[in-house]
N, C-alpha and C positions, 0 to 999 in steps of 0.2 A: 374229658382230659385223660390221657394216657397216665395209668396207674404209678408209672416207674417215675414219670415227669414228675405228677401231683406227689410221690413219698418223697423224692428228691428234695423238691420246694418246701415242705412241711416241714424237713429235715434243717434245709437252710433256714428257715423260721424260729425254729427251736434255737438252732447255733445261734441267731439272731439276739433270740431272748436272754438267750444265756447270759452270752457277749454283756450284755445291758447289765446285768446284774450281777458277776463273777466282780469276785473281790480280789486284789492286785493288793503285793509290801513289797519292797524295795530298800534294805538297808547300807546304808554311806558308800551308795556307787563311788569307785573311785577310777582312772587309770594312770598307766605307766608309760611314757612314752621315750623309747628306749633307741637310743640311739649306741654305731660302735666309732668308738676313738680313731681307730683304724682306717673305717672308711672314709672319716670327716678329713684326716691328716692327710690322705690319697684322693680326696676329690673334696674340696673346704665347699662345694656348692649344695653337698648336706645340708649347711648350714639354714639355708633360704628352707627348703626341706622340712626339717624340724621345727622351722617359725610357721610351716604351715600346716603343721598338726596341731601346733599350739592353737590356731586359728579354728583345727575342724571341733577340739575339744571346746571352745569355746561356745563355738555354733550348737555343740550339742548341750551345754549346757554341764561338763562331767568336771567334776575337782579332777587334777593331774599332778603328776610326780615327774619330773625332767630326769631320765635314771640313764646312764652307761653300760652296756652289757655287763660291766665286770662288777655293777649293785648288783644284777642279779645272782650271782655268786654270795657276794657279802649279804644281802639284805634277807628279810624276811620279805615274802611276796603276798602273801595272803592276805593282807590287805587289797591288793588289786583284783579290780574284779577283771580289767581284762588289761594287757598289757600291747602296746603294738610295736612291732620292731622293722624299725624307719630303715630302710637304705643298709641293712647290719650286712653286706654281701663280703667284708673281709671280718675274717674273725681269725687273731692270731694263737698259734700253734697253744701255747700256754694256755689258752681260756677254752678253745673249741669243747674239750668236756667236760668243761665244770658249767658251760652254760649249757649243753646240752643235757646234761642231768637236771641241773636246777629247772628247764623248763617240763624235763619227766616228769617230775615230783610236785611242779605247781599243774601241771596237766591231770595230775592222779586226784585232784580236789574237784569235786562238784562246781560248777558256775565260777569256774576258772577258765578263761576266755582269751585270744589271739586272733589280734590282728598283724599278717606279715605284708608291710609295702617291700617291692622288693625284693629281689634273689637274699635269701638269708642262707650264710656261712656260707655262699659256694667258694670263695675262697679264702686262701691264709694272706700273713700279714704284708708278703710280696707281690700278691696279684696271683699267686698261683693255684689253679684249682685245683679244688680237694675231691674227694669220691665223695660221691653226693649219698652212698647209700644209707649210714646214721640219720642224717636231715630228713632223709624217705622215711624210711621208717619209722622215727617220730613222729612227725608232723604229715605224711602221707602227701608231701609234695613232691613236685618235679620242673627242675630249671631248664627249659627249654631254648634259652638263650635269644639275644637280639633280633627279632622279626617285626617286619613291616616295613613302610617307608610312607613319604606323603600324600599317596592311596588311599591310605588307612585312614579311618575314625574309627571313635569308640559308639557302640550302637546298643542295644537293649533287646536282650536277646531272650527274657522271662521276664514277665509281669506279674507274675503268680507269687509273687515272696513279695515281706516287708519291705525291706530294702528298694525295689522296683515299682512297688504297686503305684507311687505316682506318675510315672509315666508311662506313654504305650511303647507296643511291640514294635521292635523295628527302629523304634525315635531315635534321630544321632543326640549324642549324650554332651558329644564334643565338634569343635570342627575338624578337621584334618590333621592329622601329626604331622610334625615339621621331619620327624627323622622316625629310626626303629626305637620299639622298646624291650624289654627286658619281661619276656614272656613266662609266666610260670602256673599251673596246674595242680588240682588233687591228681591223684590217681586213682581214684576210686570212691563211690559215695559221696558224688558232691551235687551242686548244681552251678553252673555256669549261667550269670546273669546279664553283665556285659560282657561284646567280646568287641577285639580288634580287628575290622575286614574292610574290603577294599571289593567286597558284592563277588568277590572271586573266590580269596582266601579268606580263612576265618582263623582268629587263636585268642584261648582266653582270656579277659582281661581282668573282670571279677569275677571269685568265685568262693561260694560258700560252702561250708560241710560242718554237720550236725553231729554228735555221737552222744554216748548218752549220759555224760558228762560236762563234753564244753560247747561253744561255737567256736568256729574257726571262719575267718574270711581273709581271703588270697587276692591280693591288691599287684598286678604286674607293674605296677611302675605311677606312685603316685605323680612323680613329676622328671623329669629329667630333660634337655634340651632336646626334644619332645614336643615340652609343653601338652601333657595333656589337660590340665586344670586352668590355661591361661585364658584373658580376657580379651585381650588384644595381645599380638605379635606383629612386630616391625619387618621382622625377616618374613620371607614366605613358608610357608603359606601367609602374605599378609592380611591385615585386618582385625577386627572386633568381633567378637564370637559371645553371644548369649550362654557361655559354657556350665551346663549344672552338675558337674563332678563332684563341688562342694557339697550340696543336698545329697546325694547318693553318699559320702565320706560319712556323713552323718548320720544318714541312717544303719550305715553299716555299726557305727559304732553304738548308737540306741539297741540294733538287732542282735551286737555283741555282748551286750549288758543284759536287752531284756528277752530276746527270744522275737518268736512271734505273738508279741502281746496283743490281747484283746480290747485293754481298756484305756481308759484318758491315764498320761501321765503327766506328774510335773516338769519341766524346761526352765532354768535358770537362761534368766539372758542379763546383757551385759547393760542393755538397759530398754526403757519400756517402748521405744521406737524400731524400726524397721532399721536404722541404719543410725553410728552415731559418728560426729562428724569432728575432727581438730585440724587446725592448718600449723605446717612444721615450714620453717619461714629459714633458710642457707642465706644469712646475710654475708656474703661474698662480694657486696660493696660496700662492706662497713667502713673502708677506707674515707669516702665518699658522699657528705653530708648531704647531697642534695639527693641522694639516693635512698639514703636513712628517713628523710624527712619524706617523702612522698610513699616508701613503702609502707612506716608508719600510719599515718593516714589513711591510706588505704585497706590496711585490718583493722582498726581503732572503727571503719566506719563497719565494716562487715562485722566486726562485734557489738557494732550495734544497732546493727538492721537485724541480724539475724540470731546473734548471742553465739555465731560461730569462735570461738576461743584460738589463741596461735603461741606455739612454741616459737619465739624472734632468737636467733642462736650468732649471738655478734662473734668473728674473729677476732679477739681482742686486741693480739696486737696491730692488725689491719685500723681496729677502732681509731686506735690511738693518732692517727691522721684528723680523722672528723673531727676531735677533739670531744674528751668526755664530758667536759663543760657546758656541748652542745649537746651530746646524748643523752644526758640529764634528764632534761625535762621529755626528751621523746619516751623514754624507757617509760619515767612515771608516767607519762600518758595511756601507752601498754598496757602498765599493771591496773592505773584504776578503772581499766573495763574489763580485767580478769585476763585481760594475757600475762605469760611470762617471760621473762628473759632468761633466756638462756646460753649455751653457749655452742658456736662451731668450731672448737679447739681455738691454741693459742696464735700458731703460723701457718694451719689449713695443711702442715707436713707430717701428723700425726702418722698415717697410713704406711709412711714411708722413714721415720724415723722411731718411731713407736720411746718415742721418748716421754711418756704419763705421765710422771707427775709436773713434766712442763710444762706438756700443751694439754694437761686436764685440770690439775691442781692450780697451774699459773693462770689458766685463763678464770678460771673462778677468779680465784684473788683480785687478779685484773681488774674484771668484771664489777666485781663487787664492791673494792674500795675504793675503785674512782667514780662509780656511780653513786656512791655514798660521800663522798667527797663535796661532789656538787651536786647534795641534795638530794637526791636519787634513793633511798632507800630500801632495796628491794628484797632482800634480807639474803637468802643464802641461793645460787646458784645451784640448781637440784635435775638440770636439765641439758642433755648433750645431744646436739645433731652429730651426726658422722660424717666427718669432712673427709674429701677426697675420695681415695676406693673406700671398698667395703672393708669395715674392721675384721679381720677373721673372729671368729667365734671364740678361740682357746685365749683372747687376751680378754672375755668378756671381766672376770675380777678386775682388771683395771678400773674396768666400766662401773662395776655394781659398788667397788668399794666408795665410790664419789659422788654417784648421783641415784636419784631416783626412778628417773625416764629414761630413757636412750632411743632416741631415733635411727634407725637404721639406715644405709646408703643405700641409693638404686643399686640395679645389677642384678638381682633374680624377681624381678617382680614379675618378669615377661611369663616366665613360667611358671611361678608359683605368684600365684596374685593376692593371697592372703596370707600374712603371716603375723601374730601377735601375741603375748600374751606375761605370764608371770615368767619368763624363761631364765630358768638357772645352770644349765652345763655349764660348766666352765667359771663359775662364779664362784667358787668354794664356801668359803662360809658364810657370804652374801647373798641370801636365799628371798632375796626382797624386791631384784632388778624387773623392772617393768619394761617391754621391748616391741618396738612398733615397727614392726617391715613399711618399708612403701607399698601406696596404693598404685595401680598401674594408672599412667604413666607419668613419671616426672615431667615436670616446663621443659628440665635441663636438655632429656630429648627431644621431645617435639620439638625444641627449640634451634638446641644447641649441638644438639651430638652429630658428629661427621658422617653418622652411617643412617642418619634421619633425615626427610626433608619434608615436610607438610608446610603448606599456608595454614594463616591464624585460622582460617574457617576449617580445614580439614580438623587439624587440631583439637577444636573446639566442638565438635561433631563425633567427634572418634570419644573426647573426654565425658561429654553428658549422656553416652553412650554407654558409657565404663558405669557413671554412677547412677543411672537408671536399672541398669541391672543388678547393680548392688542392691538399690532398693529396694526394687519391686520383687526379683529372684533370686538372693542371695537369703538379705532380712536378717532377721534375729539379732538386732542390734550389732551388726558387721561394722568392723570401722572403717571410714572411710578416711585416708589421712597421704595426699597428695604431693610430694617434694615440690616447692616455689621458692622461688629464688628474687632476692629484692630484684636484681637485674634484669629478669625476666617482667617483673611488673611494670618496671619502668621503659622496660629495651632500649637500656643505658649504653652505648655502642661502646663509652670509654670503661665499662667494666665486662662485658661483654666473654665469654672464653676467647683466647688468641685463635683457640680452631675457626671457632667461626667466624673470626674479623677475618682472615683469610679466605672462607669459603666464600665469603660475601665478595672481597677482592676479585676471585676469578671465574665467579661469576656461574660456583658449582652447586650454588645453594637456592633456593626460594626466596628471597629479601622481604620480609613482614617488618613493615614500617611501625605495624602495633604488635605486641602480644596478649593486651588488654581484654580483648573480645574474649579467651578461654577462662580467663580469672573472672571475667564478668559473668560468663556463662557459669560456671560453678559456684558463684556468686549466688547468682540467683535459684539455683537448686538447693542453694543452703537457704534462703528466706521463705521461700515457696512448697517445701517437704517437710512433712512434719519427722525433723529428726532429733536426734537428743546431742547437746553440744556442750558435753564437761568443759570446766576447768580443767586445764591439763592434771593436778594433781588428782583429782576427784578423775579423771579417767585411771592412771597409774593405781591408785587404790583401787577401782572398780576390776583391774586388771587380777592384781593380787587375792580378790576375794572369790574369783571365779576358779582360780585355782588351788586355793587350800579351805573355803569353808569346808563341814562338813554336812551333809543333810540326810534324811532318809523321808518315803515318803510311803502312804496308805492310800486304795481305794476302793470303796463301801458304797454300796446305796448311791448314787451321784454325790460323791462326798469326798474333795482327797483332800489329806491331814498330811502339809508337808510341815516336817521338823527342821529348822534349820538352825545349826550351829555356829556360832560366833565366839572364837577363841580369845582372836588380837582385838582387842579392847580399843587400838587406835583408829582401827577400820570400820566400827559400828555406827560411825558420822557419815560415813560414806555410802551406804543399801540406799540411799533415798534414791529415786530416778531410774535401778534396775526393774527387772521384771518378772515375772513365772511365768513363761508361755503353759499352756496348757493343751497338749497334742493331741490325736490320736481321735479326736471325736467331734463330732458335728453339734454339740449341744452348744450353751452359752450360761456363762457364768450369771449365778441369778444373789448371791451373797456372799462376801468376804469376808472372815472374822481374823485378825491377829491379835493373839494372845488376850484371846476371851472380852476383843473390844471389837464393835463393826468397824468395819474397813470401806473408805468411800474412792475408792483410787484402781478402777481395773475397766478393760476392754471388754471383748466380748469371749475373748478366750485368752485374758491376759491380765495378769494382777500388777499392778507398781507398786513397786515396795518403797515406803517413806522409810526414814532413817529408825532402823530396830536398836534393840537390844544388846549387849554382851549377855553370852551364854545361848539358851536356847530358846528359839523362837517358835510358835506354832502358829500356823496359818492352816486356818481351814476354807476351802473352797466350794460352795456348792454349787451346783451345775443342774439344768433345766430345759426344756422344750423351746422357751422363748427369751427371746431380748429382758434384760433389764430395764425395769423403767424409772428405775429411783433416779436421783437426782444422782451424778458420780463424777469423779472427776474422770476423763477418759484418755491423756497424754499431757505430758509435762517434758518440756526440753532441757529443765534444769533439776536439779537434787530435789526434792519433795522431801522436807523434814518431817511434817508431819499433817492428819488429817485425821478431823475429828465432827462431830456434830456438838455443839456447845447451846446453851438454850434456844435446842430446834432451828440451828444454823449451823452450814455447813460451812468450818474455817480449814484451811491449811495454808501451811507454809514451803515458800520458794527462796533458794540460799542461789544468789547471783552479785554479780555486780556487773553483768552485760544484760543484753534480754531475756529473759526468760517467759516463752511461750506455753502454751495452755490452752486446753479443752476438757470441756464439762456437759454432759446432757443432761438438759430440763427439759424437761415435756411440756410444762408451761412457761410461763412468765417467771425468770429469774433474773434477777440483778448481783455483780458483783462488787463490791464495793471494794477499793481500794486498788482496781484494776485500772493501768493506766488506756487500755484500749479493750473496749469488747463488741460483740459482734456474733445476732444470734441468728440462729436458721436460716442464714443465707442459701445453702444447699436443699434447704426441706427437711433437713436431717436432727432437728433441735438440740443442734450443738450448737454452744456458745464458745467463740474461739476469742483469746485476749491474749494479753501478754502484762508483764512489770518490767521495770528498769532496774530494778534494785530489788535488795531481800525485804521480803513484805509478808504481811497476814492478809490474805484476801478473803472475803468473806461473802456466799452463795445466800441473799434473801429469797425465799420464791413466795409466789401467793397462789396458789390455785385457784384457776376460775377466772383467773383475771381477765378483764376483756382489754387490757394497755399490755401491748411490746414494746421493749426497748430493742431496737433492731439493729442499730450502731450509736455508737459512743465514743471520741477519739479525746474523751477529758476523763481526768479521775472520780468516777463517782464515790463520793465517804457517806453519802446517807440518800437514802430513800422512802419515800411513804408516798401512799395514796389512798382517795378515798372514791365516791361517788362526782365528785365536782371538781377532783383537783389530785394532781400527780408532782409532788414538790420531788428533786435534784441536787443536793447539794453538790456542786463539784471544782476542781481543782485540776491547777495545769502546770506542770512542773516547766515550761517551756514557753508561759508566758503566750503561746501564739493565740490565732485564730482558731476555734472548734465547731464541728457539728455535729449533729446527732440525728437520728434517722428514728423516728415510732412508729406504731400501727393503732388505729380503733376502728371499733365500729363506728362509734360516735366522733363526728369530728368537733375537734377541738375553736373553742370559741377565741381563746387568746393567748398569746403566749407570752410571758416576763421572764427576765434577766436580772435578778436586783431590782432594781426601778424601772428596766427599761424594755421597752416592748420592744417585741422581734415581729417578723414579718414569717408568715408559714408558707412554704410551698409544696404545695401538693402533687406527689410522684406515683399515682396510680392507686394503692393501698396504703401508700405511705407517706409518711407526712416529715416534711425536712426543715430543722431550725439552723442558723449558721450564726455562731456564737461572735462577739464580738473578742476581741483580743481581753486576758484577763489575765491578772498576776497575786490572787489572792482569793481566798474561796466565795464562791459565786452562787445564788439558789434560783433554780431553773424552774417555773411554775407552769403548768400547763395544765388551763383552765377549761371546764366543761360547761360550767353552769355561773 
C-alpha cells in the first residue's frame, strides 16, 4: 500500500477512535426565534412563516422564546444560544441601531449563534432600502436580491458538513420553485451547501460561516410563494414533492448550537412515534342534524379503531338549528372516547367582524350551557377552529386569553407545510397558547376551492402521499393534523360552499358523488401506522413543554446523562408518550435508568418518557454494539404513566379513554394480561403488538424456555399459568362476542376446554387455532397435553 494512503487511513482510524470516546456537555440549549412587527404588518404571510420555525424548533428538539426585534433591545440575550431572525427584511428607522448593536454585543460572546432566514434589515419601515453596508459588516452578508424563476430547485451542492452529510452531491433538495427568491451570501469565509440553479445558473441558498466565536447559517428564503419547503402545490409547478428542507432546517439548527459534533446527542421529541396524529373537525353543518349525526359517527368510530382523537368545533349559533336537545347526546358520545368539543366561532363572521368576545366568549357560553342544559356536560370550552380566512397573527391575545388550542385556518400550508408549536407573539401576557397550522391539504380544497379540481381518487392519492412522507421522511414525532369538514364527510350538497354548488351547476368542476374514499384513506393510515394520538389537551401540553422545559445533557463512555427540568407543576402528568431521540450514532440503546430506577420503555435509539417528576429529572442512557434483548416496551400511542418491574413483572400504565396501541419485545414467551388484543411475532421480529380500550395496568408475564406461544389473542387475558400437561387462560370480553386465539408447540395438543366445554382445534401449519364461543363473563381456556 502506498505510504501517504496507509497514514491517511491510520489517521481516519485514530479520528475514529477518538470520535468513540471524546466526551460531549451541553447546557440548557435554548433559542430565539425573532421575528420584526414591521414586516409581519407589511406582509401578515410572516405569520404561516414563523409557525414554521416553530415547527423546525420542534423537530429539532430545542426549548424556544417567541421574541420581536425590539426584546432584543429590552431583553438580556445570553440566555440564547442561538437566535434566528425570520423574514426581519424591514426594520424601522428608530430600532435599526439599537438592534444592530445588541446583535454586536451578543456576537462578542462565545457560542453565541445566528441563524438569518431572509434579507435582514435591508429595508425601513416604508419598503425603502437602506445602504446595506452596517448589515455587511456585522454580519459579513450580502442581499443579492430576487433571482430565479420555475427553473430553479434547490440542489446540494457540499456533503462534506453536518448539516448535508445525509444526502448526496447533486441530490434536489426540493422540487422546482414556483417563482424567484430572495438571494443572500457571506462575502467571505464561508461554505455554500445548497444552492438555487436551473443546471445553468447557480446562486446561494444555504450557507454557513464559522469564526472563532460563533456559527452563523444564511437561509435565502425559508419560504415565501416560492414554496420552497412545500409538500404538495395546486398551482404550478403542480404536484407532491418528497421535499427534505425540513431535515436540512434542522440540522442547521443542531449545527448552530452544536458545531460539528462528534458524538450521540440527546433529541426531545414531541412524542415516541414517527408521526403524531389529531383530526380538527369545521362543523360548518352544524345547522343540520343529519349531518352532525353521521359526522359524529364517523370519528367516534376512528377513535376507536385507531385512538385517533378530533377537535369537533360547532358554530354555535348555526347549532342552534339542530337543536342542542339533539346535540346532547352526540357531544357526550364525542367526549367519552376522548374527543372534544370545541368551538368554530359564534356566526363563522369572526374574520371579518373581529368582534371576540361575541363570537369567542358567546360561542363558549353557547356551547356550553346548552350542552349542559340537556345533559351534555363537557365542562369548559378550551378549543377554537378558525373560521373563515385566517386570523391575523396580532389579534392572537384574543385567542390566548380564552382557550387553550387554536387551530389555525388553511392559507399558507401550500408553502409552509408545517407550522406548530407554543407560539406566543402577539399574545401578551398569555404565554400559554398552543397553535396548530394545517397540514397540507385541506378536504375544503380538494374539494371545494374554485381554483382546485381533483376526483376523490386524485385527491386521495395526492393526501396518503402527503402523510407517507411525513412519516417515513419528515418523523420526529411531526404532527399530522388535516382541516375536514363535517360536509366534506358526508358531501352534503345542501351545506355544501355556494362556490361550489355553482361550479357543479356549470359544469366547471369534477362532480365526486363521494368524498369518503380520502377520509377512508387517511382513515386507514391512522389504524395501520404506528403513530401517537393524544388527547387534544395532552397534545396542547406536550406543545408547551417542548417549548419552555429546560434540560442540559452529558456524554461519557457510551453513557448520556440528560437533566431535564420541569418547572410547571401542571405539565408533569403530561411527559408520559414523548421521547429522547438519540442522534448522531449507529449504536443501540442497551439500558435506561430514570432517576436511579430502571426504565423499561425505549427503542433502539429512542427512550419514551412515562409521566416524570416536578423539578429535575435525570435520565441516563446507555448505548452498545447490539440490540437489546430485555423484555421492553418499544411504542405506545397513548401517555405511558408509568413502567416498572414489580415481583419480577413487568407492569405499566396507559391513560386513554379511546384505543390505546402498544408494542413490547420478548424474546420468548410473553403474555400480557389485561390486554384486550395481543399478537406475537407475527413479523419474526418478537414483538408483541396489542392495544386497551380504556386506562389499564397491563402486565408482561414471560417464562423462558417455554416451548407454548400465544401467537394471537382477540379476548382479555387476566391470568395465566402453565405447566408440563396443561396451559390454563383465564379470560374476558368486554364485547360479549365470539373470540379466538392462535398458539404454537411442538407438542400438539390433546384437547382443548372452554369452562365445560370442548372446543374443536384446527390445525394451521405450526399453528394451532381455537375459536371461542360467544361469552359475557370470565371464561378459563385449558389447553391440555397429557
Amino acid at each position: 500500500m502506498n505510504y501517504s494512503v496507509k497514514s491517511t487511513l491510520n489517521l481516519i482510524f485514530i479520528s475514529f477512535l477518538l470520535s468513540c470516546s471524546m466526551a460531549s456537555a451541553v447546557e440548557s440549549p435554548r433559542m430565539g426565534i425573532v421575528i420584526s412587527k414591521t414586516s409581519y404588518h407589511l406582509n401578515e404571510e410572516l405569520q404561516h412563516i414563523a409557525l414554521g420555525w416553530g415547527a423546525v424548533a420542534h423537530l429539532a428538539g430545542i426549548p424556544y422564546d417567541c421574541l420581536f426585534l425590539a426584546d432584543l433591545t429590552a431583553k438580556e440575550m445570553s440566555k440564547y444560544d442561538v437566535i434566528v431572525l425570520t423574514q426581519c427584511s424591514n426594520v424601522e428607522k428608530s430600532l435599526y441601531k439599537k438592534v444592530l448593536k445588541k446583535i454586536k454585543t451578543y456576537l462578542a460572546q462565545d457560542g453565541k449563534n445566528i441563524i438569518i432566514d431572509g434579507p435582514f434589515a435591508v429595508f425601513d419601515e416604508h419598503g425603502k432600502e437602506r445602504n446595506p453596508k452596517k448589515v455587511e459588516a456585522l454580519l459579513g452578508t450580502q442581499y443579492k436580491g430576487l433571482k430565479g424563476d420555475s427553473t430553479f430547485r434547490l440542489e446540494v451542492s457540499s456533503n462534506s458538513h453536518f448539516i448535508s452529510s445525509p444526502f448526496e452531491l447533486k441530490q434536489n433538495i426540493t422540487q422546482p420553485l414556483a417563482a424567484a427568491i430572495h438571494i443572500q451570501q457571506f462575502k467571505q469565509d464561508s461554505e455554500v451547501l445548497l444552492k438555487s440553479t436551473n443546471r445553468v445558473t447557480e446562486y446561494p441558498f444555504l450557507s454557513v460561516r464559522q469564526t472563532n466565536k460563533n456559527r452563523l447559517v444564511l437561509i435565502s428564503d425559508f419560504s415565501s410563494k416560492a414554496g420552497v419547503s412545500t409538500f404538495f402545490r395546486n398551482d404550478q409547478p403542480q404536484g407532491f414533492y418528497a421535499n427534505q428542507l425540513y431535515e436540512v432546517f434542522v440540522r442547521s439548527l443542531q449545527w448552530a448550537l452544536y458545531g460539528d459534533i462528534q458524538t450521540p446527542f440527546p433529541t426531545p421529541q414531541l412524542s415516541n412515534a414517527n408521526l403524531t396524529a389529531i383530526i380538527r373537525l369545521d362543523a360548518d353543518g352544524s345547522q343540520k342534524l343529519s349531518v352532525q349525526k353521521e359526522a359524529t359517527s364517523y370519528l367516534v368510530s376512528i377513535a376507536q379503531e385507531s385512538g385517533v382523537q378530533t377537535v369537533y368545533g360547532y358554530v354555535s349559533d348555526w347549532a342552534e338549528k339542530s337543536g342542542w336537545e339533539n346535540l346532547a347526546p352526540l357531544a357526550s358520545k364525542m367526549e367519552a372516547f376522548g374527543n372534544e368539543i370545541g368551538t368554530h366561532s359564534k356566526t363563522h363572521g369572526v374574520t371579518r367582524n373581529h368582534q371576540w368576545e361575541i363570537e369567542f366568549g358567546g360561542a363558549q357560553r353557547d356551547i356550553q350551557n346548552n350542552l349542559m342544559k340537556y345533559g351534555s356536560d363537557i365542562g369548559t370550552v378550551d378549543f377554537l377552529i378558525n373560521p373563515g380566512n385566517t386570523i391575523p397573527m396580532e389579534y392572537y391575545e384574543e385567542i390566548a386569553q380564552r382557550f387553550s388550542l387554536y387551530m389555525t385556518h388553511g392559507g399558507g400550508e401550500q408553502f409552509v407545510p408545517l407550522g406548530y408549536g407554543n407560539l406566543t407573539w402577539f399574545t401578551g401576557t398569555h404565554k400559554d397558547l398552543a397553535v396548530l397550522g394545517d397540514s397540507p391539504s385541506p378536504d375544503y380544497q380538494w374539494f371545494y376551492d374554485s381554483r382546485w379540481n381533483y376526483s376523490t381518487a386524485q385527491a386521495t392519492s395526492n393526501e396518503e402521499a402527503i402523510f407517507d412522507h411525513m412519516f417515513h421522511s419528515v418523523g420526529r414525532g411531526v404532527v399530522f393534523n388535516q382541516m375536514w369538514h363535517d360536509y366534506g364527510i358526508t358531501a352534503d350538497l345542501d351545506v355544501e360552499p355556494p362556490r361550489t354548488q355553482a361550479m357543479r351547476e356549470n359544469g366547471t368542476r369534477i362532480i365526486n358523488k363521494s368524498n369518503i374514499a380520502m377520509y377512508d384513506g387517511i382513515r386507514a393510515k391512522f389504524a395501520t401506522k404506528d403513530i401517537y394520538c393524544p388527547a387534544p389537551m395532552d397534545l396542547a401540553n406536550k406543545l408547551r413543554l417542548m417549548a419552555n422545559w429546560d434540560f442540559q445533557w452529558t456524554y461519557d463512555d457510551n453513557t448520556i446523562t440528560l437533566e431535564l427540568l420541569l418547572t410547571d407543576t401542571d405539565l408533569v402528568d403530561y411527559t408520559g408518550g414523548m421521547g429522547i431521540n438519540i442522534e448522531n450514532t449507529s449504536k443501540y440503546i442497551q439500558e435506561v435508568i430514570i432517576n436511579e430506577e430502571p426504565h423499561y420503555a425505549y427503542q433502539d435509539r429512542l427512550v419514551i418518557l412515562p409521566n416524570l417528576k416536578a423539578g429535575k429529572n435525570v435520565i441516563q442512557v446507555f448505548l452498545g454494539g447490539n440490540q437489546s434483548t430485555e423484555p421492553h416496551l418499544t411504542y405506545i400511542s397513548k401517555r405511558l404513566a408509568s413502567i416498572e418491574i414489580v415481583d419480577n413483572l413487568l407492569k405499566f400504565n396507559t391513560i386513554t379513554k379511546s384505543k390505546s396501541r402498544f408494542s413490547l419485545f420478548v424474546d420468548e414467551l410473553g403474555i400480557l394480561l389485561n390486554a384486550d388484543f395481543q399478537e406475537w411475532n407475527r413479523q419474526g421480529d418478537k414483538i408483541v403488538n396489542a392495544y386497551v380500550n380504556s386506562d389499564r395496568t397491563i402486565v408482561l408475564k414471560t417464562y423462558p424456555g417455554s416451548d407454548f406461544q400465544l401467537k394471537y389473542c382477540n379476548a382479555t387475558v387476566t391470568d395465566f399459568n402453565q405447566d408440563d400437561m396443561n396451559v390454563s387462560m383465564t379470560l374476558t370480553s368486554s364485547t360479549g362476542d365470539a373470540h379466538t386465539v392462535y398458539f404454537a408447540s411442538s407438542k400438539s395438543p390433546k384437547k382443548v376446554r372452554f369452562d365445560d366445554v370442548s372446543l374443536p382445534i384446527e390445525t394451521q401449519g405450526a399453528n394451532y387455532r381455537v375459536d371461542l364461543p360467544r361469552f359475557d363473563r370470565p371464561a378459563t381456556l385449558n389447553i391440555i397435553y397429557d
